[in-house]
C-alpha positions as CSV (number, residue, x, y, z in Angstrom):
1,X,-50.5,-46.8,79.5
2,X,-47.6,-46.1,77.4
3,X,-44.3,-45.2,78.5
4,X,-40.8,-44.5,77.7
5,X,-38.0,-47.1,79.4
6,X,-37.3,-46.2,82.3
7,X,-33.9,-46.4,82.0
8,X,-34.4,-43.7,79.0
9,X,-35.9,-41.1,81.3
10,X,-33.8,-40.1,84.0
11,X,-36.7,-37.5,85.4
12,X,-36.6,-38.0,89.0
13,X,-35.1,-36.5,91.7
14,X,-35.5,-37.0,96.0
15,X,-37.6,-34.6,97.5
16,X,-36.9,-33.2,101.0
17,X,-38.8,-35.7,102.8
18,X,-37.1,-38.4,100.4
19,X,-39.7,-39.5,98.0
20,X,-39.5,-39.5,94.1
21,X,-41.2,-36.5,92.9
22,X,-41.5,-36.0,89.1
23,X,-38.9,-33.2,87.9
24,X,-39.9,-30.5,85.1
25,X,-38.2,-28.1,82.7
26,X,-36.2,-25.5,84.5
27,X,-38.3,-22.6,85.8
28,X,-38.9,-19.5,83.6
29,X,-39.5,-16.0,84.4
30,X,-42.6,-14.5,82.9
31,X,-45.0,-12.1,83.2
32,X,-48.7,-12.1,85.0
33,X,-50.6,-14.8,82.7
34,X,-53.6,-12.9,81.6
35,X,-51.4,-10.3,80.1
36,X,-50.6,-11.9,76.9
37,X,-53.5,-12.7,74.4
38,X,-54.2,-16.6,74.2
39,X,-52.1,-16.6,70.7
40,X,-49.1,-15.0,71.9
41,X,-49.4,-16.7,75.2
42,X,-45.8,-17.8,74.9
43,X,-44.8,-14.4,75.0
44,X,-44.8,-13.5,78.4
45,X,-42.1,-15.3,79.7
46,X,-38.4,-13.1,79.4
47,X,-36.7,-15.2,77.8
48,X,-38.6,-16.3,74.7
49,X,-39.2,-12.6,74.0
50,X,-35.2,-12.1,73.5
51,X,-35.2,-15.0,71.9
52,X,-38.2,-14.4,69.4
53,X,-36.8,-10.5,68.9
54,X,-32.8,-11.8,68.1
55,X,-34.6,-14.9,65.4
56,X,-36.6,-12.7,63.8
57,X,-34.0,-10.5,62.5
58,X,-31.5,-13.1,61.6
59,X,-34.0,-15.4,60.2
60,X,-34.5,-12.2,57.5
61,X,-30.5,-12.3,57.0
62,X,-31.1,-15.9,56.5
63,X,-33.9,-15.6,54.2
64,X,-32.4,-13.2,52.0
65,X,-28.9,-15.1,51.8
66,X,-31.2,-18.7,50.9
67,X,-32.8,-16.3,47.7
68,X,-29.2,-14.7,46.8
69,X,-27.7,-18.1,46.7
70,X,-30.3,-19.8,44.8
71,X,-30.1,-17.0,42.3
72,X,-26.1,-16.7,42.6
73,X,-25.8,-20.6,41.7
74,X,-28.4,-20.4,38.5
75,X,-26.6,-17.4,37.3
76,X,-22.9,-18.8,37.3
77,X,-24.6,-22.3,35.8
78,X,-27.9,-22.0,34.3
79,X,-28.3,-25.4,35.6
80,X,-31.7,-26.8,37.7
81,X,-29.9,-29.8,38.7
82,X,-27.2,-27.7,40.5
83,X,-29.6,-25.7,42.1
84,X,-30.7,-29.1,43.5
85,X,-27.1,-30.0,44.0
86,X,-26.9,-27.5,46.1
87,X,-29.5,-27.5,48.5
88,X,-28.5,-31.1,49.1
89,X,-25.1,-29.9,50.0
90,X,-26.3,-27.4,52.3
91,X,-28.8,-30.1,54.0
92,X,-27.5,-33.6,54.3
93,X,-25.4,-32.4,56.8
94,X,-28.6,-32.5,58.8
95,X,-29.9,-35.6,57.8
96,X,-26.8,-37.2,58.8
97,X,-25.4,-35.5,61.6
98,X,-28.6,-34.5,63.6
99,X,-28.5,-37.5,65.7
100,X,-25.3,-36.7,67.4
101,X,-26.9,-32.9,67.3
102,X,-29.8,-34.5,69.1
103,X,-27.7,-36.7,71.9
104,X,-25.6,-33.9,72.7
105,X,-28.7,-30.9,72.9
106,X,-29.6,-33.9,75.6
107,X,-26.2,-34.5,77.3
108,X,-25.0,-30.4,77.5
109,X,-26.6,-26.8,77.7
110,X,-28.6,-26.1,74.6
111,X,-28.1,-22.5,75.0
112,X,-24.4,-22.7,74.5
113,X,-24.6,-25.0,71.7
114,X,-27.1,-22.6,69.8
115,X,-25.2,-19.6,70.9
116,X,-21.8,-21.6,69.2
117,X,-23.5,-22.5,66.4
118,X,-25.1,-19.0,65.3
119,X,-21.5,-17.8,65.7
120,X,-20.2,-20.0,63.5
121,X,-22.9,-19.3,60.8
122,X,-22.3,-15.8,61.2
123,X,-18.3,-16.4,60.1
124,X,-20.3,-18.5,56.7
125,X,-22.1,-15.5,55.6
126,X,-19.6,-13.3,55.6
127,X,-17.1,-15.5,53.9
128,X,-19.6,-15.9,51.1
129,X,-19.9,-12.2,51.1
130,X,-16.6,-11.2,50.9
131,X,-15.5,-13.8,47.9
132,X,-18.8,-12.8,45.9
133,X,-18.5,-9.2,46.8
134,X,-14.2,-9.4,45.5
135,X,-15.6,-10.9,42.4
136,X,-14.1,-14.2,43.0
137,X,-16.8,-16.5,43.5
138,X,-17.0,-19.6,42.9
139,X,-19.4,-22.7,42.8
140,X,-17.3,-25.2,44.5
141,X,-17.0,-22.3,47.1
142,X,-20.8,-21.8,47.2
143,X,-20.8,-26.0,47.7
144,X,-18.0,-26.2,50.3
145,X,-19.3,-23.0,52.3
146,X,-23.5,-24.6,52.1
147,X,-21.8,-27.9,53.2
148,X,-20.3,-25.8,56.2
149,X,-23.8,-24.2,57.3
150,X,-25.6,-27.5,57.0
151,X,-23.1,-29.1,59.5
152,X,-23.4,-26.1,62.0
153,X,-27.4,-27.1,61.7
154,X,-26.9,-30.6,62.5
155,X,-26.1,-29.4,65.6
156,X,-28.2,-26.0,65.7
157,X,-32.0,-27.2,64.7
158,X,-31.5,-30.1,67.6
159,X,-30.4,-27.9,70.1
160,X,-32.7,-24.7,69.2
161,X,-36.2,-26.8,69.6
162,X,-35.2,-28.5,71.9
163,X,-34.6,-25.1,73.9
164,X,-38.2,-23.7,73.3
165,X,-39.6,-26.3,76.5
166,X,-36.5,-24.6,78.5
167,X,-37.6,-21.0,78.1
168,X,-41.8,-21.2,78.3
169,X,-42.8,-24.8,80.4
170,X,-44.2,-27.3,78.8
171,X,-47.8,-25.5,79.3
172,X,-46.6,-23.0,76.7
173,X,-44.7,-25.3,74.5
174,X,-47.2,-25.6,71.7
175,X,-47.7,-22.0,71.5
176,X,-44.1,-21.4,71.6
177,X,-43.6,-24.0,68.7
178,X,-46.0,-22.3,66.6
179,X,-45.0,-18.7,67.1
180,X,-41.6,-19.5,66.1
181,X,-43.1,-21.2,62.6
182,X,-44.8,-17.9,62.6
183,X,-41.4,-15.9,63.0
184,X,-39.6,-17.9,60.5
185,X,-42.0,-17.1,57.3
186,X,-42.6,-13.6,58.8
187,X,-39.3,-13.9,57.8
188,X,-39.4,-15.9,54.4
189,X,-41.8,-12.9,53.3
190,X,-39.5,-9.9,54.2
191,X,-36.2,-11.6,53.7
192,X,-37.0,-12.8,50.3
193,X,-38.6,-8.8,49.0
194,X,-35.6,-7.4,50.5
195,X,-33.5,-10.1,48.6
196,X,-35.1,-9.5,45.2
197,X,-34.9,-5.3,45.3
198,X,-31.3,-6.1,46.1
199,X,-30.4,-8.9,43.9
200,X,-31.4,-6.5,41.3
201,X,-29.4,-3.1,42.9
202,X,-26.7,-4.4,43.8
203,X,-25.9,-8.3,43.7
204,X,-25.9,-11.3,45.6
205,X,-23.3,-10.0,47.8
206,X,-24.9,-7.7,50.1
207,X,-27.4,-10.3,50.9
208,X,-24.8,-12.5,52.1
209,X,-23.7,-9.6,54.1
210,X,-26.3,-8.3,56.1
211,X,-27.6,-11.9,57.1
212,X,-23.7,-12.4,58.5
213,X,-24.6,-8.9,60.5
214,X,-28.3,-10.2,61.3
215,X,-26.6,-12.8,63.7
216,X,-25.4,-10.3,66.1
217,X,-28.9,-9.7,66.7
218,X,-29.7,-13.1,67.6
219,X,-26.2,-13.4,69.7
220,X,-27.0,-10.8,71.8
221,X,-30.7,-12.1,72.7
222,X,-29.1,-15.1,73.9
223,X,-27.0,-13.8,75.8
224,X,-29.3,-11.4,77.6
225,X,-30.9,-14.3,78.6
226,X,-31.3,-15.6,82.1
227,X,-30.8,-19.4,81.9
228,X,-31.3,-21.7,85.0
229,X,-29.7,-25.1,85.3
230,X,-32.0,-27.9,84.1
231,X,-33.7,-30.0,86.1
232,X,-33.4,-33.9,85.8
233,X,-30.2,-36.3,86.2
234,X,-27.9,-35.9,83.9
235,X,-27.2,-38.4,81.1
236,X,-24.7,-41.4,82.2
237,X,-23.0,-43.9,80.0
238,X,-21.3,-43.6,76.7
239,X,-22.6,-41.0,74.5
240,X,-23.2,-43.5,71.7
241,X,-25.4,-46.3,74.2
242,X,-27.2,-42.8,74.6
243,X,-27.5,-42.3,71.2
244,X,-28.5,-45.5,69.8
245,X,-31.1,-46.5,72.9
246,X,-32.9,-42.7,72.8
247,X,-33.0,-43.1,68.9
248,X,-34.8,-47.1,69.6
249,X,-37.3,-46.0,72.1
250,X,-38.1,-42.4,70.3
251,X,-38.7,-44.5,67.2
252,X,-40.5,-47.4,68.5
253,X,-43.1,-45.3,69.4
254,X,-46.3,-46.0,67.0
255,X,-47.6,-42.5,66.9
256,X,-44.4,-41.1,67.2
257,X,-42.9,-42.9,64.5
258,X,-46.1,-42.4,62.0
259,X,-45.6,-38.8,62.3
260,X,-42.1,-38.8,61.1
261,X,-42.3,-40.7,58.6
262,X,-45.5,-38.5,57.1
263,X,-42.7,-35.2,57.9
264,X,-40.2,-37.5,55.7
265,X,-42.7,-37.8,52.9
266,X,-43.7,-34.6,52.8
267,X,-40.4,-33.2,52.8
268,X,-39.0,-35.4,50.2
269,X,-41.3,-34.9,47.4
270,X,-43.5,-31.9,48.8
271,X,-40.3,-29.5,49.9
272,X,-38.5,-29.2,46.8
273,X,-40.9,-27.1,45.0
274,X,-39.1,-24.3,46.7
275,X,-35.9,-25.3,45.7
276,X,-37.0,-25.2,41.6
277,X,-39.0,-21.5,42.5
278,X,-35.9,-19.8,40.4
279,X,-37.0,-21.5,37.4
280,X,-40.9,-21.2,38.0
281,X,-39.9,-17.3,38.2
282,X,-37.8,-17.1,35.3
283,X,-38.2,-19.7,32.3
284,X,-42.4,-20.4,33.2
285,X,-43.7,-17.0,34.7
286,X,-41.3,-14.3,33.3
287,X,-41.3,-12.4,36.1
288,X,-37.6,-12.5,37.3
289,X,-35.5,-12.1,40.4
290,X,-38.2,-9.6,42.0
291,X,-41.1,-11.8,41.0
292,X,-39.5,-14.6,42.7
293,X,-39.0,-12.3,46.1
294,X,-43.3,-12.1,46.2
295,X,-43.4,-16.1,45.1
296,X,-41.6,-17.3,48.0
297,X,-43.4,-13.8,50.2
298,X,-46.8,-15.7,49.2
299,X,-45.7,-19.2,50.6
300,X,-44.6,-17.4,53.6
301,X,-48.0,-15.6,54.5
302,X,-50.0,-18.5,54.1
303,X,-47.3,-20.6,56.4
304,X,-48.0,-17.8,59.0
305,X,-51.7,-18.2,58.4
306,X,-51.2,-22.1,59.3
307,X,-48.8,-21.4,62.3
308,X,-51.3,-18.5,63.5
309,X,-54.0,-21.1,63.7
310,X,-52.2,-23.5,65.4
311,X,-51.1,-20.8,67.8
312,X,-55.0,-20.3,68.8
313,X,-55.6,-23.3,69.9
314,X,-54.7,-24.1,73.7
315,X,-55.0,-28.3,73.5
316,X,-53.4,-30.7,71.5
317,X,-56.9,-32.7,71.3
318,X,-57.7,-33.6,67.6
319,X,-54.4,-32.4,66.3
320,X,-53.8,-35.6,64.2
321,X,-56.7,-34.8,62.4
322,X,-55.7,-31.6,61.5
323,X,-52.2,-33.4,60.6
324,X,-53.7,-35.4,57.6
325,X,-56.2,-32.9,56.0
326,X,-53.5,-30.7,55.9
327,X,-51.0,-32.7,54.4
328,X,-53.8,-33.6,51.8
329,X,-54.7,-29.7,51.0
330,X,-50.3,-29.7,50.7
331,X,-50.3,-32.2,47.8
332,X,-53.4,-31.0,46.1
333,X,-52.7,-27.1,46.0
334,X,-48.9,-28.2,45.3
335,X,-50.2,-30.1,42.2
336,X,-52.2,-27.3,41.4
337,X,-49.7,-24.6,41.0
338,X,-47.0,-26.8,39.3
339,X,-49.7,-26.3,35.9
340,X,-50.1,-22.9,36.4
341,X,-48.7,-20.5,33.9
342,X,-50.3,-17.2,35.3
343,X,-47.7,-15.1,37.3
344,X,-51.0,-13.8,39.6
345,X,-52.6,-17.3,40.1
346,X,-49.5,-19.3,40.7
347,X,-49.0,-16.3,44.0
348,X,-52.9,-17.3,44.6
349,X,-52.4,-20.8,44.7
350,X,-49.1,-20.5,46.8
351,X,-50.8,-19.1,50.0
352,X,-53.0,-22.4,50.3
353,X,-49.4,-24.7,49.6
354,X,-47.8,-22.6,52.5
355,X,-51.0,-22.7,54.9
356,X,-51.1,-26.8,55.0
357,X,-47.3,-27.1,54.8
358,X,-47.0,-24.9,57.9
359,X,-49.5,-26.6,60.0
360,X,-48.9,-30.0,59.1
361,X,-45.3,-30.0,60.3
362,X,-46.0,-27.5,63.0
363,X,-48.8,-29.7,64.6
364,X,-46.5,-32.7,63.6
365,X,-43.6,-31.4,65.6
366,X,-46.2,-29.8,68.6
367,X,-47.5,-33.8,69.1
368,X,-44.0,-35.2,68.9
369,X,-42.7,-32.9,71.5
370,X,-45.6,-33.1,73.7
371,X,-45.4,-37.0,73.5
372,X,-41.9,-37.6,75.0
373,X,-40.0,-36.8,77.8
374,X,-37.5,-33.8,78.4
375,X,-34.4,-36.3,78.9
376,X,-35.5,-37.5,75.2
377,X,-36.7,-34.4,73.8
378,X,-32.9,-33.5,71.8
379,X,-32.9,-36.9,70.1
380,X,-36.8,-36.8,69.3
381,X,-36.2,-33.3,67.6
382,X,-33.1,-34.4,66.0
383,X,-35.4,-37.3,64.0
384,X,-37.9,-35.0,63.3
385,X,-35.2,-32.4,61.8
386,X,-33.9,-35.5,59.9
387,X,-37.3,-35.6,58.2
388,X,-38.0,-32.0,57.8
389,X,-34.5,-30.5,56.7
390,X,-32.4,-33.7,56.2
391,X,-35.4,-35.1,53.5
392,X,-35.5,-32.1,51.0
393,X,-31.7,-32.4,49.7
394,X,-32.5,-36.4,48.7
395,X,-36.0,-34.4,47.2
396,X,-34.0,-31.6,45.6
397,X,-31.7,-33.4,43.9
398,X,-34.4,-36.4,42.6
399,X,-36.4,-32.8,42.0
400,X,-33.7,-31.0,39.9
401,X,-32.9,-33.6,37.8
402,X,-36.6,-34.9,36.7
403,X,-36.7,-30.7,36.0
404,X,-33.5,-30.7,34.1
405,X,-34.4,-34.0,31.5
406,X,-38.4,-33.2,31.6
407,X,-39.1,-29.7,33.4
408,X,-40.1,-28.5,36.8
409,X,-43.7,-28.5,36.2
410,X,-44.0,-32.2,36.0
411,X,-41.7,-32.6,38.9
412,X,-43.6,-30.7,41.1
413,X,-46.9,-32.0,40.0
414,X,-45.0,-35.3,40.7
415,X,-44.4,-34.5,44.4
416,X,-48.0,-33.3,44.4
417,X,-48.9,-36.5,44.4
418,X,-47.0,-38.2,46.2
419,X,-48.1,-35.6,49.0
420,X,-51.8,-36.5,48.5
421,X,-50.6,-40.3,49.1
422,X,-48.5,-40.1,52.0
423,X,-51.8,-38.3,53.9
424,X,-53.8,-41.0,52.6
425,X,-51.8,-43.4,54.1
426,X,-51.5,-41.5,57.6
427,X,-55.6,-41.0,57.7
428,X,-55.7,-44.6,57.0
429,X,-53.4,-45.5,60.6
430,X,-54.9,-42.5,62.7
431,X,-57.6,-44.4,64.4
432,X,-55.1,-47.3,65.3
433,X,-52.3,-44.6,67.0
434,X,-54.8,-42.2,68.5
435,X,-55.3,-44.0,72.2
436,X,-51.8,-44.3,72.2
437,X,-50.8,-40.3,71.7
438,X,-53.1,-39.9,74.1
439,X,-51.8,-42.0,76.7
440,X,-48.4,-40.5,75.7
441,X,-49.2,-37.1,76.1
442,X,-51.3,-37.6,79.3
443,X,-48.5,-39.3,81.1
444,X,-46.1,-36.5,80.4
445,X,-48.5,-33.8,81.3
446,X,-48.6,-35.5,85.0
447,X,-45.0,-36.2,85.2
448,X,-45.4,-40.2,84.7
């Protein structure tokens, strides 16, 4: 059966009577079972419901601020490849930082480091509201102060998933994964209608400011929170033998491995479409700042459709599956709306495009988290965060400037297809990494 090195998975404490008994996430406090529904299961323990009420407001504030400074950027340039620019700025931070987020969500409490790192984003918003609200905005300020945020996530993402196993038990993981996709385009729906009505009120400012207020929310939900120490040994040695030998034996991992790099693909040419939506709203579809709000709102409901679904279902059995026709129904409706010049079909077509996106990376991240151990799990989400957030800045900026020599149509139609290949390729190795994930996931269900 396949396992994680020993020396990688420091899991096992004496019991009483002196023999090794395998150790678990620390306990949580949660409510009888049978009264949550199966979907919401997750629910019932304390400390995911102050965690899930805090998120979902900030994750608005951070919605509307990602809108505002898409549409602040293409009003003081005019310019697709600095929209791209951008949103690199703001997320190879991640990409290159998020395995030192990773070894250190292992090495110390991830509820300080999430509670430090939503504080810190909280000062960013309201910097950028303040010197757009005075008037004296800038773009290199917009670059330095999306550089800042993406380095605060470097360290957030890591430490934030990783949390999830700490506050429902690896029984309720998946469900708690999925229900917190679902809470993040809840919010890409509202944040991004609230965003529009305001972008054209009053300005990009006051979108910056309530999503610095929106953090209080989430601050005080973590707070509240009752944490308990976690169980395990701590990690020994240097920080980077840590970092380097988790990072090996997490990415050795055949199933492991072919899961990230099918996030990296997707994310790279799939992502970016969202980053170009400012253009699709204004130059193809005539529709504006509020007709880009219900754009990006239609992406988010059908991302909730996909988590929603994964959140039904109670086993991890024939996941992969679902991992590769998803990605396929990605590249295909992705392809599909990049031709579209109909304001009401291109929303149509957008709700498919955020249904498989959602539950390809969300089942994607469920298996990855369900195949390692708890002593690994920071440095396993910090790869997968490399793939999901740290791909799309490479992706925006290759995106941007194909749209800026040869327009955004064909560059999303490009990473369409290149969607449609990278599930291809995954379908192709499924059989081959199947017994494996099993194996995986079986011996960290029985504490192996």
């Amino acid at each position: 059966m396949p396992r994680f090195p020993e020396n990688l998975v420091p899991e096992r404490s004496a019991s009483a009577e002196g023999e090794a008994t395998p150790e678990r996430v620390a306990p949580t406090e949660h409510d009888e079972p049978g009264s949550w529904p199966v979907a919401f299961r997750a629910l019932r323990h304390r400390n995911f419901r102050l965690f899930v009420a805090g998120q979902l407001v900030s994750l608005i504030g951070s919605w509307m601020q990602t809108i505002a400074q898409a549409w602040l950027v293409y009003r003081l340039t005019h310019s697709a490849l600095m929209l791209g620019a951008v949103t690199f700025t703001s997320q190879f931070p991640i990409f290159l930082l998020s395995p030192l987020g990773g070894a250190i969500a292992d090495r110390y409490s991830r509820h300080r480091i999430v509670v430090f790192a939503q504080t810190v984003a909280m000062a960013q918003a309201l910097l950028l509201a303040a010197l757009t609200l005075s008037g004296v905005v800038q773009i290199w300020q917009v670059f330095a102060l999306a550089g800042l945020l993406g380095i605060v996530g470097a360290f957030d993402v890591p430490a934030r998933q990783s949390f999830l196993v700490e506050m429902v038990g690896r029984d309720d993981l998946m469900n708690a994964i999925a229900l917190n996709s679902s809470m993040f385009n809840g919010a890409r729906i509202v944040g991004p209608a609230i965003a529009g009505l305001l972008l054209v009120k009053i300005g990009e400012g006051w979108c910056f400011a309530v999503n610095g207020l929106s953090f209080l929310a989430v601050l005080a939900g973590l707070l509240m929170m009752k944490i308990h120490p976690r169980l395990g040994a701590p990690q020994t040695g240097s920080a980077w033998r840590n970092l380097v030998d988790g990072m090996v034996a997490v990415w050795s991992t055949k199933p492991v491995r072919a899961l990230l790099l099918l996030v990296g693909m997707l994310s790279l040419v799939g992502m970016p479409f969202t980053v170009l939506m400012p253009l699709f709203a204004d130059v193809i579809l005539h529709v504006g700042a509020p007709g880009l709000g219900v754009l990006m709102g239609a992406t988010g409901i059908g991302a909730i459709a996909g988590a929603m679904t994964l959140a039904a279902r109670s086993s991890t059995k024939g996941l992969g599956r679902w991992v590769a026709i998803s990605a396929l129904g990605f590249g295909v409706t992705l392809a599909a709306f990049s031709q579209s010049q109909h304001y009401y079909l291109s929303v149509a077509l957008l709700l498919p495009v955020g249904y498989c996106m959602m539950l390809a990376t969300s089942s994607s991240n469920t298996l990855i988290q369900s195949m390692v151990p708890d002593s690994l799990r920071g440095r396993a989400v910090s790869l997968y965060s490399m793939m999901f957030i740290g791909m799309p800045p490479f992706g925006a900026l290759i995106g941007g400037a194909i749209a800026h020599r040869w327009g955004a149509p064909l560059s999303v139609l490009l990473g369409g297809m290149g969607c449609v290949a990278a599930a291809a390729v995954f379908f192709y190795n499924l059989n081959g990494i199947r017994s494996e994930a099993r194996d995986l996931i079986r011996a960290q269900r029985e504490g192996l």
